[in-house]
C-alpha positions in Angstrom: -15.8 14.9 9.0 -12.4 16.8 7.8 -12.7 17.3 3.9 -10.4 15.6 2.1 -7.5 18.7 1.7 -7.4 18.8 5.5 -7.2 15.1 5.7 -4.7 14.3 3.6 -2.5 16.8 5.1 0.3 14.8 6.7 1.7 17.2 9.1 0.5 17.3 12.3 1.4 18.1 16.1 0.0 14.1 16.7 1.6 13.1 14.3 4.9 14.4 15.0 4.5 13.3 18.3 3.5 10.1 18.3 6.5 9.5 16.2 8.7 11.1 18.4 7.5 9.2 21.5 8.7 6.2 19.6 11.7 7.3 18.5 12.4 7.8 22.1 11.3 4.9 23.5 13.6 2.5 21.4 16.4 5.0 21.8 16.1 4.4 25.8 15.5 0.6 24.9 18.8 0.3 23.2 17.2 -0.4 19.9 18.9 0.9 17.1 17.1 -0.6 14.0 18.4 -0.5 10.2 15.4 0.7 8.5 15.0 -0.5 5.4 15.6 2.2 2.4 13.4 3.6 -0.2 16.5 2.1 -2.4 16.2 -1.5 -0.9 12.5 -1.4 -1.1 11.6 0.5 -3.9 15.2 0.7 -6.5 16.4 3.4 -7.6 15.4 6.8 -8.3 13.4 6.6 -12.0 13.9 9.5 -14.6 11.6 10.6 -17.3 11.0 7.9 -19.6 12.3 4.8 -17.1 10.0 1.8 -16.6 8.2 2.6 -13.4 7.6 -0.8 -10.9 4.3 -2.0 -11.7 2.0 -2.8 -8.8 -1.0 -5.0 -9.5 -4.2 -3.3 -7.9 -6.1 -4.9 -5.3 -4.2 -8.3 -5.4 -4.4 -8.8 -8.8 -8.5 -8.4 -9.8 -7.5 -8.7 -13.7 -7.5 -12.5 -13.3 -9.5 -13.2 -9.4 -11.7 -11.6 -7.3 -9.8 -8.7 -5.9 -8.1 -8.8 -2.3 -8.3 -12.7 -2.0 -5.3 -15.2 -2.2 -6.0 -16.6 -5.6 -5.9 -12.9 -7.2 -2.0 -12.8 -4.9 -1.1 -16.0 -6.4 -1.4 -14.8 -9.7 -0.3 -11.5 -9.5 3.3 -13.2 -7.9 3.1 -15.8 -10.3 3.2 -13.4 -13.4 6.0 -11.6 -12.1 4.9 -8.7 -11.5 7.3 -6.1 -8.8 4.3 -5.5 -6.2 1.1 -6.6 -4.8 -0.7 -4.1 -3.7 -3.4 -5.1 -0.8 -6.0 -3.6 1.3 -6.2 -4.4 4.9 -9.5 -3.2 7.5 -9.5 -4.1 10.7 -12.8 -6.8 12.1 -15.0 -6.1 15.1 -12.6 -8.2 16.9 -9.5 -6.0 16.0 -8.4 -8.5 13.1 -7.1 -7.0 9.6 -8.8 -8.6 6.2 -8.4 -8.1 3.2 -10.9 -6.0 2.0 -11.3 -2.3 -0.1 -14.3 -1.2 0.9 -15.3 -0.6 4.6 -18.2 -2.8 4.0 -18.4 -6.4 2.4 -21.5 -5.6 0.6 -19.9 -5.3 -3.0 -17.7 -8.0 -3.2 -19.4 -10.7 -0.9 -22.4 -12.2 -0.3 -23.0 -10.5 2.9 -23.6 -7.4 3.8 -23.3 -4.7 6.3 -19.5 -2.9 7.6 -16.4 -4.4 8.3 -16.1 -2.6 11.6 -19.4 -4.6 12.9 -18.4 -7.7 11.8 -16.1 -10.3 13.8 -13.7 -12.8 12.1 -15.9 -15.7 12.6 -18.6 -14.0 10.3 -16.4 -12.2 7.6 -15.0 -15.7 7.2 -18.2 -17.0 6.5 -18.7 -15.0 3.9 -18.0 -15.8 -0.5 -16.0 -13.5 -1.5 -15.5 -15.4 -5.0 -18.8 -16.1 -6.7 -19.7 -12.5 -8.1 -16.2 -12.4 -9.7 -17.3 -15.9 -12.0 -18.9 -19.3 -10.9 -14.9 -20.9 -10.9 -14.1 -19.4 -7.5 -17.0 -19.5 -5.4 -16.8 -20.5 -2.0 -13.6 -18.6 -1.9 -13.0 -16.4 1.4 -12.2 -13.2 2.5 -8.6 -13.7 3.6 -6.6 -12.4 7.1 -3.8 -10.3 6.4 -1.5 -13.0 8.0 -2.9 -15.5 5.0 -1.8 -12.9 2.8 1.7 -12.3 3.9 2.2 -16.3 4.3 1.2 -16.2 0.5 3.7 -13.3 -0.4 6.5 -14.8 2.1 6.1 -18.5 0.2 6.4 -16.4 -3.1 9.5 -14.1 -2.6 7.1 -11.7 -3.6 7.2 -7.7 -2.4 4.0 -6.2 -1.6 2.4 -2.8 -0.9 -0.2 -3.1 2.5 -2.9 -0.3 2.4 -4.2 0.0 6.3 -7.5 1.5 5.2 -9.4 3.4 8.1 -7.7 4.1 11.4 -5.9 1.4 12.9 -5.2 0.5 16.6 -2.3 0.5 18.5 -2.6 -2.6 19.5 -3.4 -4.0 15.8 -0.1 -2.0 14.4 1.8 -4.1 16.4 0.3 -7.3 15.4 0.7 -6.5 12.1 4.1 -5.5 12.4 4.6 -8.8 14.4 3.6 -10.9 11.3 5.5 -9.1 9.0 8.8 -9.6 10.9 8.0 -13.2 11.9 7.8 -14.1 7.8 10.7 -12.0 7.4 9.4 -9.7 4.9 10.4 -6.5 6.7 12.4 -6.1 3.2 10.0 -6.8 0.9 6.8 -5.2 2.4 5.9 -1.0 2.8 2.9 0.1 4.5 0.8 2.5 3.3 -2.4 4.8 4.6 -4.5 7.8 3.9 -4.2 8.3 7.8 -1.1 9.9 9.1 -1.9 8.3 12.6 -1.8 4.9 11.5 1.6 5.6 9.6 2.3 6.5 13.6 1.6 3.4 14.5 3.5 1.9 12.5 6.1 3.2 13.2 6.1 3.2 16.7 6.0 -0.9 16.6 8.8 -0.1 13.9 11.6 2.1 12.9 12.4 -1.0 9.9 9.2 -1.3 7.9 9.1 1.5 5.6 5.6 3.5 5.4 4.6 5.5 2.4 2.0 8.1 2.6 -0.9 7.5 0.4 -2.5 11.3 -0.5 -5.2 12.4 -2.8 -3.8 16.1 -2.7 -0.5 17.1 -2.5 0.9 19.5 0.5 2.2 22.4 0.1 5.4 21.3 0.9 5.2 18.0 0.3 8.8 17.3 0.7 8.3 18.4 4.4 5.5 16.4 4.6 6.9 13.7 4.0 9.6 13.3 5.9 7.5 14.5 9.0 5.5 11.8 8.9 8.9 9.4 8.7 7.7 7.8 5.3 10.1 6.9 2.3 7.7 8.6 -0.6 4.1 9.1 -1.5 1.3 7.0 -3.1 -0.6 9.7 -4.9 -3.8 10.3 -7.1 -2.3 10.3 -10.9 -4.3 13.9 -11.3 -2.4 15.5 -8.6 0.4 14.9 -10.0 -1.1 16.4 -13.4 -1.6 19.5 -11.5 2.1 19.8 -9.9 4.7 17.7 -12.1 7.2 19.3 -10.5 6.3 17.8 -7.2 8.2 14.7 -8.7 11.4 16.0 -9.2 11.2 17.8 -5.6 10.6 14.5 -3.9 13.8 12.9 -6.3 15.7 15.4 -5.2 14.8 14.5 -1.4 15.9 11.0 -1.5 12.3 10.1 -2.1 9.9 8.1 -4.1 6.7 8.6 -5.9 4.3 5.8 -6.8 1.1 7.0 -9.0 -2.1 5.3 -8.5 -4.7 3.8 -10.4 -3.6 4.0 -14.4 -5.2 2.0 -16.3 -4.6 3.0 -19.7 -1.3 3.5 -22.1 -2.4 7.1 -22.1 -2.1 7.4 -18.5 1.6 5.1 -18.4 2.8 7.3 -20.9 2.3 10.7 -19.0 3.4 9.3 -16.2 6.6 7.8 -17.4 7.6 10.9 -18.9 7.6 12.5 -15.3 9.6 10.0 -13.8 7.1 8.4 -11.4 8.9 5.3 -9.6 6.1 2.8 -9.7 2.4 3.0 -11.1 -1.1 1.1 -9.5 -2.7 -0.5 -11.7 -5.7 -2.9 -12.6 -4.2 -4.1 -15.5 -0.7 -4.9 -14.8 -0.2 -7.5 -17.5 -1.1 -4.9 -20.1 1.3 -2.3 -18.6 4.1 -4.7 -18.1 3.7 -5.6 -22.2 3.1 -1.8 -22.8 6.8 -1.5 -21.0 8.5 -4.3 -22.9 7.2 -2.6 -26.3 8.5 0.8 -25.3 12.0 -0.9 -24.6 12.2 -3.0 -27.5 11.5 0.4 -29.6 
């Protein structure tokens, strides 16, 4: 396996071409799309200092057991700008909500997602090692999900963890358009070829690039791989500040994953991140409303 410097570096001939095949093929179809910009989807370029969006980690595992649809409710209901989600793909090609790539730590079941069909993830309690009050609850399918964020108005962030399949980028693309959330959702991935994939099902939904390390030229990098920003480890970041203000300057956005504490917020805020992961988004929205009050 690549380590994880050659892995999370975007660029690549597949990359390139499998979004260049697309690009072609909707171009010969006549398809024109309006895709959706880091603007609509993600506001305004922040400064030092400006609130950053606040995206509640894993669903929302302050208040429910992470990636399940009680943890979405909450997280919507409290208001908070994003949900952020993590989607692996079943035996039978199906996406779920799930983290890890196996089931062991937050079910009752064990073994990988990848060996696993529908019929036996669903099976599964994916509520009773988070507290007595939701057991029975189940691992949910990404379309669950997105019914849940559609019903809410809410916006969410969808991390494809592993590598996906063709034909499962289109499906999900399928559901996101058919709840008409192609506005309100971005899709994310440590795998560039995924991103691909994406994007060849659609030039609309707007991808960000989720990366542990930064590139070398990671404004390059970007925009190679066709997303609208990065969702980046806090202590890259830490290592190349300036990395923010290069990406500003490109029209693009920078979301800084996971801070948990005020220490973290802070040092982030001052170099102008646009949004922040967190586990603890209720403390981090308060933590903003004290700063602004002064």
């Amino acid at each position: 396996m690549a380590d994880s410097r050659t892995r999370d570096r975007l660029p690549s001939l597949l990359v390139v071409a499998a979004l260049a095949v697309a690009t072609l093929l909707m171009a010969g179809a006549g398809i024109v799309p309006a895709a959706v910009s880091a603007r609509d989807l993600l506001g305004d370029v922040r400064g030092p200092g400006d609130d950053a969006f606040i995206a509640s980690h894993r669903g929302g595992a302050e208040s429910a057991p992470e990636n399940t649809l009680p943890a979405i409710r909450h997280a919507l209901d409290a208001g908070f700008d994003y949900v952020e989600i993590d989607l692996v793909l079943t035996r039978d090609g199906v996406p779920v909500l799930m983290h890890d790539a196996t089931v062991d730590r937050t079910t009752d079941g064990t073994g990988a997602v990848a060996d696993l069909t529908l019929a036996q993830i669903r099976d599964l309690d994916a509520g009773s090692s988070y507290a007595p009050a939701f057991a029975g609850t189940p691992v949910p399918t990404a379309a669950e999900a997105l019914d849940e964020i559609a019903g809410r108005h809410g916006r969410a962030i969808l991390d494809l963890k592993g590598v996906w399949t063709p034909e499962a980028a289109a499906t999900l693309v399928d559901q996101i358009e058919e709840r008409a959330l192609t506005d309100r959702v971005v899709v994310a991935s440590f795998d560039a070829r995924t991103l691909a994939l994406v994007a060849a099902s659609s030039e609309v939904i707007a991808r960000l690039a989720t990366v542990k390390s930064l590139p070398d030229d990671v404004v390059a990098a970007v925009q190679q791989a066709g997303a609208r920003g990065i969702i980046v480890d806090r202590r890259a970041l830490v290592q190349r500040p300036e990395a923010v203000d290069e990406l500003h300057a490109a029209g693009l956005r920078v979301v800084a994953y996971t801070l948990n504490t005020d220490r973290q917020w802070s040092a982030a805020t001052d170099l102008g991140v646009d949004g922040i992961v967190t586990d603890d988004p209720g403390l981090l929205q308060t933590w903003q409303r004290a700063l602004a009050d002064g």
